[in-house]
C-alpha positions, 0 to 999 in steps of 0.5 A: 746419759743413759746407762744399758744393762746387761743384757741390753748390752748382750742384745745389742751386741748380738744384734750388731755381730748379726748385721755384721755376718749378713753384710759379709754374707753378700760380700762372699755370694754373687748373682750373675745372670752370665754365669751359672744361669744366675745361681748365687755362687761364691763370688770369684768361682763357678761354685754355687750355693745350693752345690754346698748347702747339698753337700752339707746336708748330706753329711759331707765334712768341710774338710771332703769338700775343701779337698774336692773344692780347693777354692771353696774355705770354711768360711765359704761353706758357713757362708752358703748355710748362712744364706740358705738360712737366710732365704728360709726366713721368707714365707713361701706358698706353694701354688 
């Protein structure tokens, strides 16, 4: 049997809790062409993503947010940086 050490161990893990954000990241954002144009929102609001990730960048505390946006949490919040980020791993050229 094949023994890890630990640090392949911590990779691994790291690795393994990575995939395991990236599968509920798109558990918790939708794409519906009827509703807000097809903008990713949080999935069951009107709310969309780039809304949050604005707001955040802008300072604003979960906490203001939460209270402008009652159905929105902080794992929302987390979520729409996460998947910002996400897209941000992709190269763009500008045309």
């Amino acid at each position: 049997m094949r023994r890890y050490s630990e640090t392949n161990r911590a990779v691994f893990s790291r690795q393994r809790r990575y995939e395991m954000q990236n599968s509920e990241m798109f558990e918790k954002i939708s794409s519906d062409p009827e509703i807000c144009h097809g903008k990713p929102c949080i999935r069951g609001t009107r709310i969309p993503v780039y809304l949050l990730v604005s707001l955040v960048a802008e300072g604003e505390k979960p906490e203001t947010i939460i209270s402008d946006y009652p159905s929105v949490t902080h794992d929302d919040i987390k979520t729409a940086v996460r998947y910002a980020a996400k897209l941000c791993e992709y190269e763009a050229y500008a045309i």
